[in-house]
C-alpha positions as CSV (number, residue, x, y, z in Angstrom):
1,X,-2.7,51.5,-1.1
2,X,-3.5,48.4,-3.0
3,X,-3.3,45.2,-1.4
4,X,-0.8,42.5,-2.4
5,X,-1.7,38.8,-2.0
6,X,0.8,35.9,-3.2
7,X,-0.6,32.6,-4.0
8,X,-4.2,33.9,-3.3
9,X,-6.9,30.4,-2.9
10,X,-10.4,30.0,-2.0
11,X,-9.6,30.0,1.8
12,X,-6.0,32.3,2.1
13,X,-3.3,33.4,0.2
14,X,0.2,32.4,1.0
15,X,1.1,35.9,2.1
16,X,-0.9,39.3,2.7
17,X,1.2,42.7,2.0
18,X,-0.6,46.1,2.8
19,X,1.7,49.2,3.5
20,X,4.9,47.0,3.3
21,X,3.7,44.9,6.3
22,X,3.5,40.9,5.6
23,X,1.6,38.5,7.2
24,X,1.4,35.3,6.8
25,X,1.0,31.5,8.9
26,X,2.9,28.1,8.6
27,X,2.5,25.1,9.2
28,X,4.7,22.1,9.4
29,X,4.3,20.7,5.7
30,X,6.9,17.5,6.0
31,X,6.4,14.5,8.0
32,X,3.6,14.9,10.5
33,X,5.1,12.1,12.0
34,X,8.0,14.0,13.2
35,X,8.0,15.4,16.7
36,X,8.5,19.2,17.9
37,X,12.0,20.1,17.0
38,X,11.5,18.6,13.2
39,X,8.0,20.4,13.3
40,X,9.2,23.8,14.2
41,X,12.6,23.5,11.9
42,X,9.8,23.3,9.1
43,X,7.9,25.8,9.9
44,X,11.0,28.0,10.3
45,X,12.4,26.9,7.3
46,X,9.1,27.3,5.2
47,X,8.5,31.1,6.9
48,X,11.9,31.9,5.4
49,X,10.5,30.7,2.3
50,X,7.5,33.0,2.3
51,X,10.1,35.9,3.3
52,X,12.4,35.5,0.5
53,X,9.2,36.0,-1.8
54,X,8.7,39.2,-0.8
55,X,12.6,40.4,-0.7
56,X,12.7,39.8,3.2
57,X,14.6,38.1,5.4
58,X,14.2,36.5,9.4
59,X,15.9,39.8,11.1
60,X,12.6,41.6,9.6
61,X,10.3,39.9,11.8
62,X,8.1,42.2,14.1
63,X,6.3,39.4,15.8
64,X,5.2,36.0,15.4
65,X,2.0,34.1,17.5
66,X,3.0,30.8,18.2
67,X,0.4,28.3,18.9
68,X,1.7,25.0,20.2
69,X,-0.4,22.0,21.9
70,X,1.4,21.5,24.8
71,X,3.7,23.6,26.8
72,X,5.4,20.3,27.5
73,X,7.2,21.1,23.8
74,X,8.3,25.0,24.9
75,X,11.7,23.8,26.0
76,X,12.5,22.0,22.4
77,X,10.5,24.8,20.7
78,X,12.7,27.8,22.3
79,X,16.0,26.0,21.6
80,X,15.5,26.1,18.0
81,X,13.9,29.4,17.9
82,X,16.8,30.9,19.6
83,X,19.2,29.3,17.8
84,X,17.6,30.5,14.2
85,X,17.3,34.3,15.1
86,X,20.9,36.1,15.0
87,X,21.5,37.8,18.3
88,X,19.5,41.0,18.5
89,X,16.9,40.4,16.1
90,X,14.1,38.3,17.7
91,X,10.5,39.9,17.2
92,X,8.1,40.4,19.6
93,X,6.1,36.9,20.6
94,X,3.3,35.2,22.3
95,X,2.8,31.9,23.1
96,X,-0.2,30.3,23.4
97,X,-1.4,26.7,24.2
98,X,-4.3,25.6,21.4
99,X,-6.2,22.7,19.8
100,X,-5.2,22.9,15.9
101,X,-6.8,22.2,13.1
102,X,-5.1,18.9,12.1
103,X,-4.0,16.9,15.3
104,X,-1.0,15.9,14.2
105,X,0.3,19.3,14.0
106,X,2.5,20.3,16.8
107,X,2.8,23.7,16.2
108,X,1.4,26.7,13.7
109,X,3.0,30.0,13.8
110,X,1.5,33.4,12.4
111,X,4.0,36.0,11.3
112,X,4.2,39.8,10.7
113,X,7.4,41.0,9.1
114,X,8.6,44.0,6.9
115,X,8.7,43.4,3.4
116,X,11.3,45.0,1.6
């Protein structure tokens, strides 16, 4: 099976498909400045994005790795998160507490979903 990349660079492509399996990572793109709840509505927003280009939606999530700085930010994090999946759909999860690349990032989140 051939492997699909969208958006390849240097350094990643915007979303890896093998076997009809997707995986891709966000990032909050907006303002930086904003604090967790804008932060993960970006990321959110932008993973629906990436799932639309490859005829997918949200419900077709099998799991997502959040990383987030502090576990002080959970609370905000799991009200929106909640709130965005429709009931009965949410993927399988972990969250874990890291250092990211860029310090004003709050939170990253690396998806696997089922492409259609």
């Amino acid at each position: 099976m051939d492997i699909q990349r969208i958006n390849p660079d240097v350094r990643w492509s915007d979303v890896t498909v093998y076997n009809g399996i997707a995986h891709f990572v966000e990032v909050p793109e907006g303002d930086l400045s904003a604090g967790i709840s804008a932060q993960v509505q970006q990321v959110l927003a932008q993973a629906e994005e990436r799932l639309a280009s490859i005829n997918s939606d949200k419900t077709r999530i099998l799991s997502v790795t959040i990383y987030i700085t502090d576990f002080a930010n959970l609370a905000a994090l799991n009200e929106i998160w909640d709130a965005w999946f429709p009931a009965g759909t949410a993927p399988s999860r972990a969250c874990v507490k890291a250092e990211l690349a860029d310090p004003n990032y709050l939170v990253e989140m690396a998806f696997v979903a089922a492409a259609k």
